[in-house]
C-alpha positions in Angstrom: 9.8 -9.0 17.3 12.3 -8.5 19.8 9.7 -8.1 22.2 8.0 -10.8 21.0 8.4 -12.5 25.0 10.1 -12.1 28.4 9.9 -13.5 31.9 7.0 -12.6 34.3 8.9 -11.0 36.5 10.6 -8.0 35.2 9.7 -3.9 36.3 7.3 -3.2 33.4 5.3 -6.6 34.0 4.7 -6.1 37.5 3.7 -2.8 37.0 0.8 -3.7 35.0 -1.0 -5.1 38.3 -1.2 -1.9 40.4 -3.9 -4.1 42.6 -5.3 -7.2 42.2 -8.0 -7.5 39.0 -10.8 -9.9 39.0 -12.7 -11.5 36.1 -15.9 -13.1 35.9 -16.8 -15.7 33.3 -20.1 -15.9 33.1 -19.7 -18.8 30.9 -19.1 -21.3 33.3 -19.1 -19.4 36.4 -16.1 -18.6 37.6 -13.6 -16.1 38.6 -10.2 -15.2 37.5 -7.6 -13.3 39.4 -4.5 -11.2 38.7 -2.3 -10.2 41.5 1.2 -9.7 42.2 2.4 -11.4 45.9 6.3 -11.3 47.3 7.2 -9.9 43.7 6.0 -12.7 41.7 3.1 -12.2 39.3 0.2 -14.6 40.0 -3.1 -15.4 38.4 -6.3 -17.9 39.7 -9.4 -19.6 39.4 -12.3 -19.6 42.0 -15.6 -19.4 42.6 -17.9 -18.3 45.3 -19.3 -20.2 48.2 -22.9 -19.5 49.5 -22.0 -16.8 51.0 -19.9 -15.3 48.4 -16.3 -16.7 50.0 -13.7 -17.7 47.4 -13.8 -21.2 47.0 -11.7 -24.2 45.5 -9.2 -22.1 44.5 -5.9 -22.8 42.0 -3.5 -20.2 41.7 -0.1 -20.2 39.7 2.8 -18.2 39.2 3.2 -16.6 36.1 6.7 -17.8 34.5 6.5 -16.1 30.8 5.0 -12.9 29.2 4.2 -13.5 25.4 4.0 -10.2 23.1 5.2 -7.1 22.8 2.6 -4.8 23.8 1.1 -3.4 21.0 -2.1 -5.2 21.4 -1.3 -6.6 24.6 0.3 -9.5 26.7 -0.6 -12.9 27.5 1.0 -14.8 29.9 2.6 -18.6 30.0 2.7 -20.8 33.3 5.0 -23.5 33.4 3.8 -27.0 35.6 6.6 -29.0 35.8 7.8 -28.7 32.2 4.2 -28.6 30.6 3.3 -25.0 29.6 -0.2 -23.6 29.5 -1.7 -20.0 28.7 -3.1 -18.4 31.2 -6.5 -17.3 31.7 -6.1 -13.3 31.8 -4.6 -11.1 29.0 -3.6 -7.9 29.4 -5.2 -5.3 26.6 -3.2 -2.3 25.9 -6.0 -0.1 23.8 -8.4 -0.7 26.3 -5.7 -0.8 29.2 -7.7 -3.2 31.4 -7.5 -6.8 32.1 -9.8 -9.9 30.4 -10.0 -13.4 28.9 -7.2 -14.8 26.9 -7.5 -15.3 23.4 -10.1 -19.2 22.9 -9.5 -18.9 26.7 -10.8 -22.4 27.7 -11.7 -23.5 31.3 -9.1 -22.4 33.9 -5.1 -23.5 33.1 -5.9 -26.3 30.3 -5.2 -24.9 27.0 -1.5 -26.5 26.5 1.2 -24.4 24.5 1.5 -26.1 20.6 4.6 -25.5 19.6 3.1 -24.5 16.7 1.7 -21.1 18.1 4.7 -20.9 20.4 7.6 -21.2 17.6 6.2 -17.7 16.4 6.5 -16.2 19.5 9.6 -17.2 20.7 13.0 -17.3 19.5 14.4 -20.9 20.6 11.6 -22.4 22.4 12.7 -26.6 23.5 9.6 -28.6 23.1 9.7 -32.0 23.7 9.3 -34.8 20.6 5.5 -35.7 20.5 4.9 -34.6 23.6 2.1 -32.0 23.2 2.7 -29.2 25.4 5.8 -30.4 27.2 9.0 -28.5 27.1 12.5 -29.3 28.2 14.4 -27.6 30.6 15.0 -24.6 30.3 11.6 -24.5 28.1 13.1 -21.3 25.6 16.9 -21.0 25.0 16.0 -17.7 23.9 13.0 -15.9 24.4 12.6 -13.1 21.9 12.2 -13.6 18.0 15.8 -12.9 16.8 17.9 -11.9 13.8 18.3 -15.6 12.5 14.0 -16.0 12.4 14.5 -13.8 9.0 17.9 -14.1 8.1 19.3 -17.5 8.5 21.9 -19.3 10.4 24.6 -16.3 11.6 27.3 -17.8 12.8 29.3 -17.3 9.2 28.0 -13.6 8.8 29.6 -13.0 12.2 32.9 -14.5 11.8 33.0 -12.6 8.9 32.6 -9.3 10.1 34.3 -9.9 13.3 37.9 -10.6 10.9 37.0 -7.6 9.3 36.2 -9.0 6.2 34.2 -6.4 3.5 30.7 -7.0 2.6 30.8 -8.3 -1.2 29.0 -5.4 -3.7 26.5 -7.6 -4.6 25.6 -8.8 -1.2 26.5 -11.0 2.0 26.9 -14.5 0.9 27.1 -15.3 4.7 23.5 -14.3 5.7 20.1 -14.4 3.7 18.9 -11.0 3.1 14.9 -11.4 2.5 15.1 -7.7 0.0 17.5 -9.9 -2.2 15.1 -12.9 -2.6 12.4 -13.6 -5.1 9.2 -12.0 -4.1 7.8 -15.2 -3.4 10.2 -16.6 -1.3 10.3 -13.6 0.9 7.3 -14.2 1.4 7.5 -17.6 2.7 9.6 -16.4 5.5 6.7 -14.2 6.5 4.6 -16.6 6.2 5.6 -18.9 8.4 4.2 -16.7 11.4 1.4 -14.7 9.6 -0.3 -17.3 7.5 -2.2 -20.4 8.8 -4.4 -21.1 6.3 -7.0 -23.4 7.4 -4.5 -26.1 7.7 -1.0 -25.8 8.3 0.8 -29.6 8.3 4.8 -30.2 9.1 6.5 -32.4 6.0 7.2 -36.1 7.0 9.9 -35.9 9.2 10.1 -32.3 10.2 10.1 -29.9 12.9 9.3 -26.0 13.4 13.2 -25.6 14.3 13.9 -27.2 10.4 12.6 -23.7 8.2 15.9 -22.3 6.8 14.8 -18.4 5.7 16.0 -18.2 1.3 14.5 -22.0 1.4 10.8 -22.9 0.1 8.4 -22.9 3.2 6.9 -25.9 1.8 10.0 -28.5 2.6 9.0 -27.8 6.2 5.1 -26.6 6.6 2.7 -27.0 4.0 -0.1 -24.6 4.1 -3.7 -25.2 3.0 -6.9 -22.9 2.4 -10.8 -23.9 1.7 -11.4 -21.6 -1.2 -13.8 -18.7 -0.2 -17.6 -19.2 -1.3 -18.4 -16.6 -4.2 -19.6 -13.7 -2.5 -18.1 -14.1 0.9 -17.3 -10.8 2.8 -16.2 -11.6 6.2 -12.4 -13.5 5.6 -10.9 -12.8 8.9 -7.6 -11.0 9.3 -6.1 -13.0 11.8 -3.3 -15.3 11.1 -4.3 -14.5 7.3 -2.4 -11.9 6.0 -0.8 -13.4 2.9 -4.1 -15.1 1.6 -5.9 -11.3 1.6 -2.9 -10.2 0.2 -3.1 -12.1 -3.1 -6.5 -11.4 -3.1 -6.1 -8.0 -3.5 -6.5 -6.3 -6.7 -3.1 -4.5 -6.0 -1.3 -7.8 -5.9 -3.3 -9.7 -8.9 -2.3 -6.5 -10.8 1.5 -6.2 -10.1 2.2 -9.9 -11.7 3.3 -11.3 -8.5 5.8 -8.4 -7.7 3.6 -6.9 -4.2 4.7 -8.6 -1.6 4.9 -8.3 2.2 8.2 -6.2 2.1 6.9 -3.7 -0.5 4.9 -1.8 2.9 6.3 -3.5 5.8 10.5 -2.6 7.2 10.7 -5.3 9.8 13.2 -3.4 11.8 10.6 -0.4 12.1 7.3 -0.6 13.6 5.8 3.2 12.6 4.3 4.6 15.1 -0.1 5.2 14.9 0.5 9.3 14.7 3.4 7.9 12.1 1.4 5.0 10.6 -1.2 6.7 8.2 1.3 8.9 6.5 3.5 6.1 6.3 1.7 3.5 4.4 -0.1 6.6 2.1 3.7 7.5 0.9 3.9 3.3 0.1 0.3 3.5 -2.0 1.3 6.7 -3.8 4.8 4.7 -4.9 2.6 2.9 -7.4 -0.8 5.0 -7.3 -1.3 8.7 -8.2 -3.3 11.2 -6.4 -5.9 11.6 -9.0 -6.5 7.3 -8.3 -8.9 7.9 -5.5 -12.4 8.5 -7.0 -13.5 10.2 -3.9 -13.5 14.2 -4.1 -10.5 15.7 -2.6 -12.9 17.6 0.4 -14.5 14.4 1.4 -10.9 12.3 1.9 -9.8 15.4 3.2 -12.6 14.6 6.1 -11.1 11.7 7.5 -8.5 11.7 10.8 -5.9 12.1 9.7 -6.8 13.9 6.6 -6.5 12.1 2.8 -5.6 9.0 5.0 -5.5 5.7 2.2 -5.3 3.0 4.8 -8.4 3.9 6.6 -10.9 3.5 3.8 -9.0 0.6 1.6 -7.2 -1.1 5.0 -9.3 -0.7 7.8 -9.1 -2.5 10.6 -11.6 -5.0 11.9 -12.3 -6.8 15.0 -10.9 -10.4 15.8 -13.5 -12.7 17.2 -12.4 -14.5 20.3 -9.8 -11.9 20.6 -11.2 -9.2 23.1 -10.4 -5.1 22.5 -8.3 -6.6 19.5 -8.2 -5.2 15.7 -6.3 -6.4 12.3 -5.6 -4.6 9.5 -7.9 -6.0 6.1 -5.1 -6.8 4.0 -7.3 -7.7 1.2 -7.3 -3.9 0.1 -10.7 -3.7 -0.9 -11.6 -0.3 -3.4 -15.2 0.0 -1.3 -16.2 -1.3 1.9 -18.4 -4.6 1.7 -16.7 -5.5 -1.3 -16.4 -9.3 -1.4 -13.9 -11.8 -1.5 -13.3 -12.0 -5.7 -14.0 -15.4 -6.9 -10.8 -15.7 -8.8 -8.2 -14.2 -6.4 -6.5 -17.5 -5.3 -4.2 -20.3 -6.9 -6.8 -22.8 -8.1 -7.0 -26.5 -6.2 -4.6 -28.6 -8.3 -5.2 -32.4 -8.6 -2.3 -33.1 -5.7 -4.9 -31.6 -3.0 -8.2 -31.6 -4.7 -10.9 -29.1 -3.3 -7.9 -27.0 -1.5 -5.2 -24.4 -2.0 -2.2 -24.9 -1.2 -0.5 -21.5 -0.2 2.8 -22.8 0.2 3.1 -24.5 -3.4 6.5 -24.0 -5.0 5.9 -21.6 -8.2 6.7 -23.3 -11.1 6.9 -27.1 -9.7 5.2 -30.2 -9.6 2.7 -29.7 -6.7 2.9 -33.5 -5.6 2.7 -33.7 -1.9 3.1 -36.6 0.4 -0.6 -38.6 1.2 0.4 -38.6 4.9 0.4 -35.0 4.4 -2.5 -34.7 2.8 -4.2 -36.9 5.2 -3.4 -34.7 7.9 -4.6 -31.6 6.4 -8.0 -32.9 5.1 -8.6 -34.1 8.8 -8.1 -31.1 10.1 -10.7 -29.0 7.7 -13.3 -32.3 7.8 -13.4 -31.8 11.7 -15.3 -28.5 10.9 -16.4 -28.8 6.9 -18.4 -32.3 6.4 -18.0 -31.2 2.6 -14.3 -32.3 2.9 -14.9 -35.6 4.4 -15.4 -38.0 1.3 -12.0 -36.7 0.2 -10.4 -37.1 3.3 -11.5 -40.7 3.7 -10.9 -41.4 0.5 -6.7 -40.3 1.5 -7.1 -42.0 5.1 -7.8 -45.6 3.2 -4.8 -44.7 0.9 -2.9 -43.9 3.7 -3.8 -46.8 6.1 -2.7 -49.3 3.7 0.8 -48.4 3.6 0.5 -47.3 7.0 0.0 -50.0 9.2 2.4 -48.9 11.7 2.2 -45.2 12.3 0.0 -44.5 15.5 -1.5 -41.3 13.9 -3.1 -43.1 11.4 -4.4 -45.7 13.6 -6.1 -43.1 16.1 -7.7 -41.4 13.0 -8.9 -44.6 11.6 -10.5 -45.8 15.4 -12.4 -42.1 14.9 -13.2 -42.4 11.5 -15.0 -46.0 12.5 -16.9 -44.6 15.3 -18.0 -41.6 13.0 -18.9 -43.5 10.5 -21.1 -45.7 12.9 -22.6 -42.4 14.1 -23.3 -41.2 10.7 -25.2 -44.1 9.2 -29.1 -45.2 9.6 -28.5 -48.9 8.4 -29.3 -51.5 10.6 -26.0 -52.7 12.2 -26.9 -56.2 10.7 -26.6 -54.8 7.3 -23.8 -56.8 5.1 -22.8 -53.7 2.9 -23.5 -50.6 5.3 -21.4 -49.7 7.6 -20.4 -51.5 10.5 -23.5 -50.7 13.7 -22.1 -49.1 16.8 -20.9 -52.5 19.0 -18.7 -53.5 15.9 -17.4 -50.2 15.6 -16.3 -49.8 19.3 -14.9 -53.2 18.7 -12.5 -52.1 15.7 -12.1 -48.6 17.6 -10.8 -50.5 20.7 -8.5 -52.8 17.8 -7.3 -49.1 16.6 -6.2 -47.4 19.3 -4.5 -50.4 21.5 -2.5 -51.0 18.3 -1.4 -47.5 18.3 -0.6 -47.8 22.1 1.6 -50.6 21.4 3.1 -48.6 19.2 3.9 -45.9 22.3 1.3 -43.0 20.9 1.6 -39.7 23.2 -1.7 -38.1 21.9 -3.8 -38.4 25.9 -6.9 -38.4 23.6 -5.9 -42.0 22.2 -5.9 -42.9 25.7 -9.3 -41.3 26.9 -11.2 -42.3 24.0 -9.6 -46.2 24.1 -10.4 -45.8 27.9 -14.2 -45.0 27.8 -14.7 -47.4 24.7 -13.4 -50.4 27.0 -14.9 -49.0 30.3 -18.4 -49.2 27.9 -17.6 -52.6 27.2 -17.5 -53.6 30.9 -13.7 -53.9 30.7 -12.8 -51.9 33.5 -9.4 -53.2 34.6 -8.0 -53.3 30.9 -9.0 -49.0 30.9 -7.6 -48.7 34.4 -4.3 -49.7 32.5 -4.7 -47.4 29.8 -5.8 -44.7 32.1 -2.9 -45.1 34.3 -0.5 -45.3 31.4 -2.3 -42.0 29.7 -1.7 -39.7 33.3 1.4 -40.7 33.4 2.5 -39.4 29.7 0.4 -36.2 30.3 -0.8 -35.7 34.0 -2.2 -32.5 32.9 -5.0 -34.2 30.9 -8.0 -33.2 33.3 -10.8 -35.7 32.0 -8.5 -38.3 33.1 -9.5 -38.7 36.1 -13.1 -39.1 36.7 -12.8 -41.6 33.7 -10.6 -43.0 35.7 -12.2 -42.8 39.2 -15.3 -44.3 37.7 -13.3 -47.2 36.5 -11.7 -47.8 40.1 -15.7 -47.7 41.4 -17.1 -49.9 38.8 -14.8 -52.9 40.3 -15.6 -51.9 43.9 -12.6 -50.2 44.8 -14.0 -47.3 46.1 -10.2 -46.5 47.8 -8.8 -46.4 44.5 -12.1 -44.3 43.0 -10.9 -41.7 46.1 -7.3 -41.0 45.3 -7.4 -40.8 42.0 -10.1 -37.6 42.6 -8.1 -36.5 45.7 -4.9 -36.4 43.2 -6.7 -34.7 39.9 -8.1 -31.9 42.4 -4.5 -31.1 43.8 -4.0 -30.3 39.9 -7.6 -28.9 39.2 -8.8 -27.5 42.7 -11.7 -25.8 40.9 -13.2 -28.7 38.7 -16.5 -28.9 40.0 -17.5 -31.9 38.3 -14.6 -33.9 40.6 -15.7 -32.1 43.5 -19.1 -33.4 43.2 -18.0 -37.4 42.1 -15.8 -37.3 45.3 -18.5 -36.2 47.6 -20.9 -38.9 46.2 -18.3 -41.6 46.9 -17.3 -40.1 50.2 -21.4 -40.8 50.9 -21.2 -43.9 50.1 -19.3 -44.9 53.1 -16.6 -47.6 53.8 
């Protein structure tokens, strides 16, 4: 964790690029770059020309270096204050370069602050500003001592006058061994559990989490219960939901928890690891527990090795030369997921878990909340939709005001519209595709009004209203949306389009000749430019 992220620039960094590295993605076609020039550590997109030139290159400096090194490094640029991952990852295993983790096209996959809070120690992001960061963007870049223990300023003052740590523990710091199993927990948790949804409370930020204080006040964390007989629950991001799952933690009444195998001020090393963790089974199991005969454990590398049979580790899609341990602790391999291992829905969050509930306490949970968690699972679970319709109405009517809600109503509309095969005449169906752009475009000016920063408001408001013929009204919007986030790449042809719908093919020009000094390798602007450029004067 102290590793957890450093500048670009230092020795060990810069060593990693002994010569320039290329990529290909065959997915779209292009090329990606490593290379290290006048000390700095670079990467770029191109592609080749006709003759097999570089072409319509963009190429960054590298400003930050996220991980540690034991699965690898990926690496941060920073664009005036907004900060996106790079396209290349380094992979230690493998020792070779490749595509970043859900590497999207070139530099567009912003930094949530989200992801980034678990990386970093003090990272500055700016209010509702998705993917901006104030200057300087981290005021500190590893994960330090307060992540897990708290506020330190009192524990220091305290040992700095000399002052004797109490028998039963520093009052001054929060010392995770000390707390309730499931409260521990929570502080791990924070980092290695997402859930399916994970939602700040009303009024929260990443930077409010006090370590010895429930998780849930901040973040609430959701889960779609497994289907019986599922198999494949992925590792990543999911340690504490295998965990409970496990027959080891269902049988110890609640007292297994992350800190019963894992010292988080000692990483054991791979030769160190297998003996390790067996000493950690063997504090609860006995020899004779293993059902296998002794020669056939006595087989594996190294021999009579627990972990490598009950915790083995599997490979992360989207995550190349990558491998997480199957906390789950299955007895045999192909064993599924067990139908009862997780906390049942309750009726605050029907259909979902909630991870982060407070043992013992009402599990009422604010509908804004709620709404926000059941649209994130509907995007890619239809089965969740009813419900989360059902809290967006709730919602909306007490709501009026908040330009979240507003944006998801304008989509729910439109989705709605998509979904149905009434005729749009129909009194009781739901509303046909012109009435629902109409009520969309309603939506989403009302939560401009109401100064929303999410760029998709302002694309989606701007096609509905370029649709509609009303090409000046989405020049405005357009205008107003690259100026909150610049870095939104689509934009620009929307917008370029717009300018040439009204006949000002000047306008249409610039605004392509600006979005390619951003995005020299789009080839979709390329190609609108050189249409209009044909067009002549």
């Amino acid at each position: 964790m102290g590793r957890s992220m450093s500048m670009a620039d230092v020795p060990e960094q810069i060593a990693l690029v002994k010569k320039p590295v290329s990529v290909f993605d065959p997915a779209i076609g292009h090329y990606f770059k490593v290379f290290i020039l006048d000390g700095q550590m670079y990467q770029s997109e191109y592609e080749l020309d006709s003759i097999g030139r570089p072409a319509s290159e963009d190429k960054q400096p590298i400003a930050y270096t996220v991980g540690a090194g034991e699965n690898g490094y990926s690496y941060l640029i920073n664009r005036a204050g907004h900060l996106f991952q790079a396209p290349l990852s380094y992979y230690t295993k493998t020792g070779s370069w490749d595509l970043s983790p859900a590497h999207e096209l070139g530099f567009s996959r912003p930094i949530e602050e989200g992801c980034i809070f678990c990386h970093a120690g003090k990272p500055q992001p700016v209010a509702n500003r998705y993917g901006l960061y104030r200057r300087p963007a981290f005021k500190k870049l590893s994960i330090g001592c307060q992540k897990c223990h708290g506020p330190g300023e009192l524990h220091v003052k305290a040992r700095l006058a000399g002052e004797p740590v109490p028998a039963a523990g520093d009052p001054t710091i929060v010392n995770p061994a000390r707390l309730p199993e499931w409260l521990a927990d929570n502080i791990c948790m924070y980092c290695h559990e997402k859930g399916d949804s994970e939602v700040l409370q009303p009024g929260k930020d990443y930077l409010d989490f006090r370590p010895g204080t429930p998780l849930d006040a901040t973040l609430a964390i959701f889960k779609v219960p497994p289907k019986p007989g599922t198999h494949d629950e992925s590792p990543l991001l999911n340690h504490y939901v295998l965990m409970i799952a496990s027959k080891c933690f269902r049988s110890s009444a609640g007292r297994l928890s992350c800190l019963t195998c894992h010292d988080p001020h000692r990483q054991p090393t791979a030769a160190e690891a297998p003996g390790y963790y067996r000493k950690k089974c063997l504090a609860c199991h006995g020899t004779g527990s293993c059902s296998l005969a002794l020669q056939t454990r006595l087989t594996t590398t190294p021999p009579d090795n627990c972990v490598c049979c009950h915790m083995p580790a599997r490979s992360l899609a989207g995550i190349s030369h990558s491998a997480l341990t199957d906390h789950r602790i299955p007895a045999r391999p192909g064993e599924p997921f067990p139908t009862d291992a997780l906390p049942a829905s309750s009726p605050a969050s029907p259909g979902l878990v909630h991870l982060t509930a407070v043992p013992g306490q009402d599990d009422s949970l604010p509908p804004f909340t709620l709404l926000q968690a059941y649209s994130d699972i509907a995007q890619d679970n239809p089965a969740y939709k009813a419900e989360y319709r059902s809290v967006l109405a709730e919602v909306a009517a007490s709501e009026q005001s908040n330009s979240l809600v507003l944006g998801l109503m304008a989509r729910d509309v439109l989705g709605r519209a998509q979904e149905s095969t009434s005729k749009p005449e129909a009194p009781q169906g739901p509303p046909g595709r012109a009435a629902a752009e109409l009520a969309a475009v309603d939506y989403l000016a009302r939560a401009i009004r109401l100064n929303s920063t999410w760029p998709p408001d302002y694309e989606l408001l701007g096609d509905l209203l370029a649709r509609r013929g009303r090409f000046e009204e989405a020049i405005a919007v357009l205008s107003r949306g690259i100026g909150i986030d610049p870095y939104t790449q689509s934009f620009y042809p929307l917008l370029s389009n717009c300018y040439a719908d009204i006949g000002n093919r000047h306008a249409a020009i610039q605004t392509l000749e600006n979005g390619l000094k951003l995005f020299p390798e789009d080839d979709a602007m390329h190609d609108l430019l050189r249409k209009l450029e044909l067009q002549g004067p």
